[in-house]
C-alpha positions as CSV (number, residue, x, y, z in Angstrom):
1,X,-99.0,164.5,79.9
2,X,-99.6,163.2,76.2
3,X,-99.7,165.4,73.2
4,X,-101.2,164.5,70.0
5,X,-98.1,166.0,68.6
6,X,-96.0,163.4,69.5
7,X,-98.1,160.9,68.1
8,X,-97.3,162.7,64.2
9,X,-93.9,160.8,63.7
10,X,-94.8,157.4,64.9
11,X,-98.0,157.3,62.5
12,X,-96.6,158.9,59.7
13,X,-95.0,155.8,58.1
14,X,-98.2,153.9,58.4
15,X,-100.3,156.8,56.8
16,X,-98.1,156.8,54.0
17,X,-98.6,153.0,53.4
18,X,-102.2,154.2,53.6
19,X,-101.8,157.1,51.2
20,X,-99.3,154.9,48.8
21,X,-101.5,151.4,48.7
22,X,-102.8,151.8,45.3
23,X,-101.0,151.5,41.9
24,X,-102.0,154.8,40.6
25,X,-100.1,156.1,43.7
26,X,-96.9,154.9,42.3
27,X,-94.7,156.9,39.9
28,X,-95.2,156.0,36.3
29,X,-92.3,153.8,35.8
30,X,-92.7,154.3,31.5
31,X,-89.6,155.7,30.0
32,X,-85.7,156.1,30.4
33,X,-85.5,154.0,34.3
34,X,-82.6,156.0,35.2
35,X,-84.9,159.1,35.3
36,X,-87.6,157.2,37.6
37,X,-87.5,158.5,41.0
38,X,-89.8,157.7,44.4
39,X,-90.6,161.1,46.2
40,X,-88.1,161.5,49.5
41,X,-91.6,160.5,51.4
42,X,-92.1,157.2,49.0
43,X,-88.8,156.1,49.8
44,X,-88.6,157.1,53.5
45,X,-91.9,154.9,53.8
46,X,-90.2,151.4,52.1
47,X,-87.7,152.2,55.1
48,X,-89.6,152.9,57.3
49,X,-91.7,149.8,56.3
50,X,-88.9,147.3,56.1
51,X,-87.4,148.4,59.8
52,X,-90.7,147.0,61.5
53,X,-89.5,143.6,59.9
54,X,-86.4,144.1,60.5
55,X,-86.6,145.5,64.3
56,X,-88.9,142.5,64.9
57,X,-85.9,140.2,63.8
58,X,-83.9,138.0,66.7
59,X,-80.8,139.4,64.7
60,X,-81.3,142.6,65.3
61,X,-79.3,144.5,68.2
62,X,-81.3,146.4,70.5
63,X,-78.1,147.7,72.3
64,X,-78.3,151.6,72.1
65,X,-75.2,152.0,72.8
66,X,-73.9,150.3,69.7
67,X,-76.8,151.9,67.8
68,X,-75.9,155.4,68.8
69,X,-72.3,155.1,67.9
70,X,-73.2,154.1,64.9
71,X,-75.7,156.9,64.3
72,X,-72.9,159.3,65.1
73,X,-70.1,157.9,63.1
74,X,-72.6,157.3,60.2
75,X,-73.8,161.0,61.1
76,X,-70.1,162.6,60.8
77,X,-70.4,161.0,57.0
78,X,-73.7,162.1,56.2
79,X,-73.0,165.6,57.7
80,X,-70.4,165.6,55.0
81,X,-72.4,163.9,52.0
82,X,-74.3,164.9,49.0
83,X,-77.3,165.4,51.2
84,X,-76.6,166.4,54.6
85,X,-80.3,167.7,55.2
86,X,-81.3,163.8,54.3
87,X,-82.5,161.7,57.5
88,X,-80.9,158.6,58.0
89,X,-80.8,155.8,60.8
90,X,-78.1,153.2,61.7
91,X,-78.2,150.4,63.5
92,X,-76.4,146.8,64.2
93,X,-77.3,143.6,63.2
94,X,-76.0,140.5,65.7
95,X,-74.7,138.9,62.4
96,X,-71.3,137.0,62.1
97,X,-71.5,137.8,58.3
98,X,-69.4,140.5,57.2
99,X,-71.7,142.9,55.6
100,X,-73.6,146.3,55.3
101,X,-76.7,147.4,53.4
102,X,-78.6,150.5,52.8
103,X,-82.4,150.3,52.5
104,X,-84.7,153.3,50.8
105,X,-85.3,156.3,52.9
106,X,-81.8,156.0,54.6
107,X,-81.9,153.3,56.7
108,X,-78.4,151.3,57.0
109,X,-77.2,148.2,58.9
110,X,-74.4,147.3,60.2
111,X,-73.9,143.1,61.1
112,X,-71.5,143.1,64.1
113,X,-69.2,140.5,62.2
114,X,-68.2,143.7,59.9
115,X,-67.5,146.1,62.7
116,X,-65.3,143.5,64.1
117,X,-63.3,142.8,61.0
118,X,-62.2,146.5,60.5
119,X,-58.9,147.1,62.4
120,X,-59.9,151.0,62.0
121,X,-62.5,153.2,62.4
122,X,-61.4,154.8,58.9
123,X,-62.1,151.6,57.9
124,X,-65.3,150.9,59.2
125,X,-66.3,154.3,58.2
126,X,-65.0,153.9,55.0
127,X,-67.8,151.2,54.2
128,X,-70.4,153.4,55.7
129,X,-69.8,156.2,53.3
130,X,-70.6,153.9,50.8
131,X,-73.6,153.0,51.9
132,X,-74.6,156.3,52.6
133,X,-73.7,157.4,48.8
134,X,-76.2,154.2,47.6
135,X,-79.0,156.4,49.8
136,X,-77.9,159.8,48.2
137,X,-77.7,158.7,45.0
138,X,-81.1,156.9,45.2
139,X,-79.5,153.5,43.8
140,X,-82.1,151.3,45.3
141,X,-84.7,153.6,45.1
142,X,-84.0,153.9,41.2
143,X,-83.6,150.2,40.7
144,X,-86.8,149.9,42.7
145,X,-89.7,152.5,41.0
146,X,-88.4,151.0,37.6
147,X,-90.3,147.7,38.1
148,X,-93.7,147.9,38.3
149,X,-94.5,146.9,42.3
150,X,-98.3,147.9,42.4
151,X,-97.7,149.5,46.0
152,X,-95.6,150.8,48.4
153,X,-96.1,147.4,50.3
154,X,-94.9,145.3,47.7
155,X,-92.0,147.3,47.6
156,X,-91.3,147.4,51.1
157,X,-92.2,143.3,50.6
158,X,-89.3,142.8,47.7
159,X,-86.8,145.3,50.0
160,X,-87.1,142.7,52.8
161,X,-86.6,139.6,50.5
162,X,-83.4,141.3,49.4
163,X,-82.1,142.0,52.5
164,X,-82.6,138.2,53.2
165,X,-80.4,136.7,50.5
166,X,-77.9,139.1,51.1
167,X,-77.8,138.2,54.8
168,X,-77.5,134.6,53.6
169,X,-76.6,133.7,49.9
170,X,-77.0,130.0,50.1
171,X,-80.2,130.6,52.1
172,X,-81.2,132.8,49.7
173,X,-83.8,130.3,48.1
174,X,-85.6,129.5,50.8
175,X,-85.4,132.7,51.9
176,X,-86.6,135.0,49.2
177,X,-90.8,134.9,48.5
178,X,-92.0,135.5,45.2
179,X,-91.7,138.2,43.6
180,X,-88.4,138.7,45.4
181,X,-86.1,135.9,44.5
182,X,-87.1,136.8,40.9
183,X,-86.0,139.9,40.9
184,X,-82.7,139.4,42.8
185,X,-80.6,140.4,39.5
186,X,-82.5,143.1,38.7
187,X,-82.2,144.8,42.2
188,X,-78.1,143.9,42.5
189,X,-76.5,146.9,42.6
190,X,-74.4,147.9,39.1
191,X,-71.1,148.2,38.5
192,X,-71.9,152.0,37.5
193,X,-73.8,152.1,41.0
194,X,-70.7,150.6,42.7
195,X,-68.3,153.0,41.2
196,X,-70.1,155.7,42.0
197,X,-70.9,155.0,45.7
198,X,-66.7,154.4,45.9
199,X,-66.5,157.7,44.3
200,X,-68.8,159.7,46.2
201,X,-68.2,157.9,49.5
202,X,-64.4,158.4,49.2
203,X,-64.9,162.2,48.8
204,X,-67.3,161.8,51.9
205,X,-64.8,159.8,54.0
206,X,-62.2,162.7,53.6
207,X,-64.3,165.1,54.1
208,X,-65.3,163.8,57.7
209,X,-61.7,163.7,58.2
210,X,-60.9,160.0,58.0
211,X,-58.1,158.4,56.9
212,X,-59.2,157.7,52.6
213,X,-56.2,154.9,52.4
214,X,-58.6,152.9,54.7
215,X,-61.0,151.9,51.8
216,X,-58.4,150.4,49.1
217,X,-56.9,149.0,52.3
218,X,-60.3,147.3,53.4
219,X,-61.0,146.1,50.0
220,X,-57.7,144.6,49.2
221,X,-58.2,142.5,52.7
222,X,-62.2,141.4,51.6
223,X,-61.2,140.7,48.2
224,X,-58.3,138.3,50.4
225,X,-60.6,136.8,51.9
226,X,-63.0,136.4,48.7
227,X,-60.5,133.9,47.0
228,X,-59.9,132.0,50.4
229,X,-63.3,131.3,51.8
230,X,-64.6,130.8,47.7
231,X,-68.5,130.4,48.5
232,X,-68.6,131.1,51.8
233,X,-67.2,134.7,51.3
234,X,-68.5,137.6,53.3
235,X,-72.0,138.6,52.1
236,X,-70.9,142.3,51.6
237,X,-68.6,140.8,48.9
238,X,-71.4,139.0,47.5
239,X,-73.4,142.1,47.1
240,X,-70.9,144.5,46.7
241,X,-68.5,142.6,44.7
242,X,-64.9,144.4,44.8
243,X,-62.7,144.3,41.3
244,X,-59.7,144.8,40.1
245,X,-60.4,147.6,38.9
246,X,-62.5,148.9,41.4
247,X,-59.7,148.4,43.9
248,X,-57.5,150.3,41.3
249,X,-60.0,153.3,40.9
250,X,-60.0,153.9,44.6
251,X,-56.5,153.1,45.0
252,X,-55.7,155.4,42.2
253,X,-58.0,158.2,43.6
254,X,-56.3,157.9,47.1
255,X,-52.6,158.5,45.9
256,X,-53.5,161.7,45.2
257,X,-54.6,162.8,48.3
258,X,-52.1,163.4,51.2
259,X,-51.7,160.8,53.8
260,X,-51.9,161.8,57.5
261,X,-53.1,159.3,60.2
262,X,-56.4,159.6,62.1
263,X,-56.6,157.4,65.4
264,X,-59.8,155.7,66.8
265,X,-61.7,157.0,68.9
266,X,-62.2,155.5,72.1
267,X,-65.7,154.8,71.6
268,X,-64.8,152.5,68.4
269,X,-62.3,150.2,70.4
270,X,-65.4,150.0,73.4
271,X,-67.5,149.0,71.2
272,X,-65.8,146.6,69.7
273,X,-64.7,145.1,73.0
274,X,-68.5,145.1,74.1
275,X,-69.6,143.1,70.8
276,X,-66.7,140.5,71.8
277,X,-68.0,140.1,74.9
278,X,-71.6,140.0,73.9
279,X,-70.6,137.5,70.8
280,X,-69.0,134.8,73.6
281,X,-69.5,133.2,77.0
282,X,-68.4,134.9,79.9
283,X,-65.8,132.6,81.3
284,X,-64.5,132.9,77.1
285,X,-64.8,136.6,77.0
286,X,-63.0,136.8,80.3
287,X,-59.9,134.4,79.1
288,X,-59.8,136.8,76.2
289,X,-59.6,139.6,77.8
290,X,-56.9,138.5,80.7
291,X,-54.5,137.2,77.7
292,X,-55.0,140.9,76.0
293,X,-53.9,142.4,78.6
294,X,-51.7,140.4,80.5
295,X,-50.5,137.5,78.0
296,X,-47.1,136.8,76.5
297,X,-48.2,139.4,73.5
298,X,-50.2,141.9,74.6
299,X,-52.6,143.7,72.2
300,X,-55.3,146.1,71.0
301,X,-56.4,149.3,72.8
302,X,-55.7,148.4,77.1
303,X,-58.7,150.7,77.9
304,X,-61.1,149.0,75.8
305,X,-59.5,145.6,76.6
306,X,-60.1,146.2,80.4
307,X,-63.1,147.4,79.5
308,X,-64.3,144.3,77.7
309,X,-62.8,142.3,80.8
310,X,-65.0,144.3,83.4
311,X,-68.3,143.4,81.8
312,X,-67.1,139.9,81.3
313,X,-66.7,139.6,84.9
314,X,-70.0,141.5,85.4
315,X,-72.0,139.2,83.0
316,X,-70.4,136.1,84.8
317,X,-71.4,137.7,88.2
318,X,-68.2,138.1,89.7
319,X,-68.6,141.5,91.5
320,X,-65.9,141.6,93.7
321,X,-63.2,141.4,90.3
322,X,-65.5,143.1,88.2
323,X,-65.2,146.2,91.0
324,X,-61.8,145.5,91.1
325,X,-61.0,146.0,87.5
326,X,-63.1,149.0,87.2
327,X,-61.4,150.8,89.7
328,X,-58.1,150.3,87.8
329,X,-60.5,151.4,84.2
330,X,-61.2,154.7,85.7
331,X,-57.5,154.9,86.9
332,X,-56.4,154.2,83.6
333,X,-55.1,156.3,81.0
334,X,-56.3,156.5,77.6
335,X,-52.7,156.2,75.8
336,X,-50.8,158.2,73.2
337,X,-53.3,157.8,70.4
338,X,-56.3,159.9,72.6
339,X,-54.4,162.6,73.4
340,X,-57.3,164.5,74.0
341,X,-58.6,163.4,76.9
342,X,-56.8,160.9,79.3
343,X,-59.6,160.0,81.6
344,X,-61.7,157.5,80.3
345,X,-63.7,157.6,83.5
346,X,-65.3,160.0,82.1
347,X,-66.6,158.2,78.6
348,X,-70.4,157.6,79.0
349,X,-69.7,153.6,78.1
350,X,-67.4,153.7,80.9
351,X,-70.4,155.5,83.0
352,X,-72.8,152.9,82.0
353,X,-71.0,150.1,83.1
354,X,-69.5,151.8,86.6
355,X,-73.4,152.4,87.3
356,X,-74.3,148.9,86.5
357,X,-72.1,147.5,89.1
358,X,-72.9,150.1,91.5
359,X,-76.6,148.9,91.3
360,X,-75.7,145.3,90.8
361,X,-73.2,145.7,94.4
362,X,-76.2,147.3,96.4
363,X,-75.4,150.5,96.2
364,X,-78.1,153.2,97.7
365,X,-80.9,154.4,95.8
366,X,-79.3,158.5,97.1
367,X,-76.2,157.8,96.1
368,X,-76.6,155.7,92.7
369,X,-79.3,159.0,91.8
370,X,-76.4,161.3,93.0
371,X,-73.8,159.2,90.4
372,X,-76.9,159.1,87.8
373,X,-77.7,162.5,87.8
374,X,-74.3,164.2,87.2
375,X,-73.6,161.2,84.2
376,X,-76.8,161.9,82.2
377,X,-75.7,165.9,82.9
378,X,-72.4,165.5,81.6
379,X,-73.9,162.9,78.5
380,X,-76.9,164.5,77.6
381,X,-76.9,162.2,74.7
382,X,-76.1,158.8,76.1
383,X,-79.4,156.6,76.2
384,X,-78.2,153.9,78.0
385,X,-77.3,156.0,80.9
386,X,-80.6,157.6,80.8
387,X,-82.4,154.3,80.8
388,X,-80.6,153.1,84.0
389,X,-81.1,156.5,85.8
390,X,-85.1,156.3,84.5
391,X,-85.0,152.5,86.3
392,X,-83.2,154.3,89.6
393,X,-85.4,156.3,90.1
394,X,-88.3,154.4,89.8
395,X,-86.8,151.6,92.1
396,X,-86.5,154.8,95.0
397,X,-89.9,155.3,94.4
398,X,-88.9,158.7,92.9
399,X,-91.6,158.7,90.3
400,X,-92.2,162.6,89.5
401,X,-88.4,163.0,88.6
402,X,-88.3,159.7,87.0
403,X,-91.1,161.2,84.7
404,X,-89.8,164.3,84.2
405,X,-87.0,162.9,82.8
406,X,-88.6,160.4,80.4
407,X,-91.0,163.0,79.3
408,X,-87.6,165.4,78.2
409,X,-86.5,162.5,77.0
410,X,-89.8,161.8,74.8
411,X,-89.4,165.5,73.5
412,X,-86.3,164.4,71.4
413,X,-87.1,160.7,71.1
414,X,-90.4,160.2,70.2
415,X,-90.0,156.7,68.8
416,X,-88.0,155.6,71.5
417,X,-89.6,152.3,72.8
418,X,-87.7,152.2,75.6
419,X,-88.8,155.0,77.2
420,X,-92.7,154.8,76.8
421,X,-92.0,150.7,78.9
422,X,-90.6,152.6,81.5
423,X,-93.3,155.5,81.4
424,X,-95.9,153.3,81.6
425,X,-93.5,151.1,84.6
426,X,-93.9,154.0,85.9
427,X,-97.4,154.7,85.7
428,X,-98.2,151.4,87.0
429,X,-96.0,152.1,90.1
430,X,-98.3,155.1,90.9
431,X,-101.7,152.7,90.2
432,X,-102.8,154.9,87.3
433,X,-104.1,152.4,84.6
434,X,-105.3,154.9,82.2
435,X,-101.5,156.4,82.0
436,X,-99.9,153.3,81.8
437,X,-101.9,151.8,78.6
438,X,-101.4,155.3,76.9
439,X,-97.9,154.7,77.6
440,X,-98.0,151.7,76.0
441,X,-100.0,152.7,73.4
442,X,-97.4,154.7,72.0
443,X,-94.6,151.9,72.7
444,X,-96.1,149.4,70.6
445,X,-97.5,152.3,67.7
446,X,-93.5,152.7,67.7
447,X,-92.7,148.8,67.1
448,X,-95.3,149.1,64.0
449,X,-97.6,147.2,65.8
450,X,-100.9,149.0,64.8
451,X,-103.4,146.5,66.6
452,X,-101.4,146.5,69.8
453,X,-101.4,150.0,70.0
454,X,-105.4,150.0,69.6
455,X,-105.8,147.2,72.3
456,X,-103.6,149.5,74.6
457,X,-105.9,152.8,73.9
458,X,-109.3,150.9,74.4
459,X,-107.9,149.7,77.8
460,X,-106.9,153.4,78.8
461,X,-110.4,154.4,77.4
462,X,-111.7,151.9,79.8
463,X,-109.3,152.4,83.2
464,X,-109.8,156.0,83.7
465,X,-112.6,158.9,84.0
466,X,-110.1,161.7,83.4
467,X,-112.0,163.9,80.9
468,X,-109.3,165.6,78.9
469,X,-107.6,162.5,78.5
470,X,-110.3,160.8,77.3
471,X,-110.9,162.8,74.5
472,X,-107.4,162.5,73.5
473,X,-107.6,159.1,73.2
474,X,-110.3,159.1,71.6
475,X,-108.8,161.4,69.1
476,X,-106.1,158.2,68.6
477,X,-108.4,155.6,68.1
478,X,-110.0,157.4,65.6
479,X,-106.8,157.9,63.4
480,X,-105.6,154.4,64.5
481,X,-108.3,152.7,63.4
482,X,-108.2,154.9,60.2
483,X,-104.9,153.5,59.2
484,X,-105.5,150.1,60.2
485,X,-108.9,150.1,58.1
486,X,-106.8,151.4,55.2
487,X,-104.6,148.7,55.7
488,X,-107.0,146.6,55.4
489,X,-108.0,147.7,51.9
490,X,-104.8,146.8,50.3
């Protein structure tokens, strides 16, 4: 049932910390900086580094359903980029503040606040493909290898500290450990690095086939909103501070190109309505909702609005409305700007929540697998639904298909948390001990947690007799303890 295989991509960032813990690892910063590079794996490692901090964070948004539209709108752009073999990740951040950042290796986030304040996808995306030409054009990366860090760790260390006063300016004090806060104006982005990421990016957002007006548009509105909130202006701006003639560049550079309108797609306006609803109180998310659709002026996107209103009522536990409301969602038609399809019944957010008041009503365990089954066939790629069909079939006591299913699903996620907890819920259901730590062996060794992972393996060691499966985990303690003795070098 396990493969040492899978175990290759959720170790790999820890054996780099292992390989790169020593100065004479390091690239020789001496010389022009401009020409000092990290190797693609250097770089991918201060990522991958700074996302266990950063996954372990209360801020950050474990919804995978945000997460993976942001991975494919941020994937359209990279697709389209400088570097569209390069690996990137994106993910939300439950942060008012409106801002971005790219890390090494590809990682970018996304605070919720900033996904809220663009009125378009165009112009959502158009911020992404800026971030994404920061990651092409190795801006951090650059910045980074010039000072001389002594390992990858103090790298990944100073990363982090950045990320913190950028988050929160004022905080930034407090927030920033040594040698972070001094080395906060050496790791702000140019105005030659700016430029360039506007430039590149722009020719990125059109060719993904988004509307390029959208980024002159966007800054114009932040730089607004710089000179009226003064001090307490949105950390993007801080970070990513928009001039005159920056705005003029782009602006410029967007005359000459053609203007032809791109609409949303639906899954922008749900998810926009979801992080409303997640960002306020039921009974407030549901008064917002009711005067969007039905109030004196009626506004934004009436799918995604009754939408929002049918997990408002579903969060506050009103099933009977919340049943009532999706029945007139799946009825509903998507409107003139989605010409392409006008059932957004069949949009896997839409799915998602139809399933989650069909469990939360009582429905069968037969018929919610029947519903289940033909939503994860038609949305092969929609993890919440596969999640919630997982937890149905567990709670029918269906464990072999449950398992089959999170082990295809292991095949193409293999650092998926998610599904190695409900592997090993499901191991537990079937009283095998020794499958259910391995499980969760490989669920924390995903989280970066290296000593939870070793505590899981030496209680499978200990709850089972099965032969082969002993000597693959023995084969796993022996490279887990590897790297955490490494580790323990530094």
């Amino acid at each position: 049932m396990f493969d040492m295989k899978r175990l290759f991509p959720l170790l790999l960032p820890l054996f780099f910390l292992a390989a790169y813990s020593f100065a004479g690892d390091l690239p020789d910063p001496g010389g022009d900086p401009s020409q000092v590079a990290l190797s693609p794996q250097q770089e991918r490692q201060i990522g991958e580094q700074g996302m266990i901090e950063i996954r372990a964070d209360k801020s950050y948004m474990d919804d995978s359903e945000v997460n993976d539209y942001l991975n494919w709108l941020g994937g359209r752009l990279v697709a389209n980029s400088s570097e569209p073999g390069l690996d990137f990740e994106f993910f939300a951040l439950n942060d008012h503040a409106i801002n971005a950042f790219a890390m090494p290796g590809g990682f970018v986030g996304v605070n919720s606040g900033l996904i809220l304040t663009a009125e378009t996808e165009s112009e959502l995306a158009s911020v992404l493909a800026h971030e994404v030409s920061h990651v092409t054009q190795h801006h951090l990366a650059r910045m980074m290898s010039s000072e001389k860090y002594d390992s990858i760790a103090t790298m990944a260390a100073v990363a982090i500290a950045i990320l913190a006063a950028r988050n929160s300016p004022n905080a930034a004090p407090a927030a920033i450990a040594a040698p972070g806060a001094a080395l906060q104006r050496q790791l702000t982005f140019t105005r030659e690095h700016e430029q360039e990421a506007d430039r590149i990016g722009l020719t990125t957002l059109q060719k993904a086939g988004f509307d390029t007006h959208a980024m002159p548009i966007f800054f114009e509105r932040m730089q607004r909103e710089t000179r009226l909130l003064d001090y307490n202006a949105p950390s993007w701006l801080l970070t990513h501070p928009v001039t005159s003639d920056r705005i003029a560049d782009i602006d410029n550079r967007v005359r000459q190109i053609p203007f032809h309108p791109v609409p949303d797609s639906l899954e922008f306006q749900l998810v926009r309505s979801k992080l409303r609803v997640l960002d306020k109180t039921p009974q407030e998310a549901i008064a917002y909702f009711t005067d969007a659709l039905s109030g004196p002026r009626k506004y934004g996107n009436p799918v995604a609005q009754r939408y929002g209103l049918t997990l408002a009522l579903l969060r506050s536990g009103n099933l009977p409305r919340a049943r009532q409301e999706l029945e007139l969602l799946l009825k509903q038609p998507r409107g003139h700007d989605n010409p392409d399809n006008d059932k957004p019944g069949d949009d896997p957010m839409i799915q998602t929540l139809a399933g989650r008041i069909y469990r939360a009503e009582g429905m069968s365990h037969a018929k919610l697998a029947e519903f289940y089954r033909a939503a994860v066939q038609a949305h092969p790629l929609h993890r919440a639904l596969a999640y919630d069909y997982a937890e149905v079939l567990i709670e029918g006591r269906r464990y072999d298909e449950a398992l089959k299913l999170l082990d295809a699903r292991i095949t193409t996620h293999p650092n998926d948390v998610r599904l190695y907890e409900l592997q090993a819920r499901t191991y537990a259901a079937l009283d095998k001990p020794q499958e259910e730590h391995h499980a969760l062996a490989y669920a924390r060794i995903s989280n970066g947690d290296l000593r939870g992972a070793i505590e899981q393996l030496e209680l499978a060691k200990q709850s089972g007799s099965n032969y082969y499966q002993l000597a693959v985990i023995d084969n796993e303690l022996k490279e887990f303890r590897e790297v955490a003795a490494a580790h323990g070098k530094k």
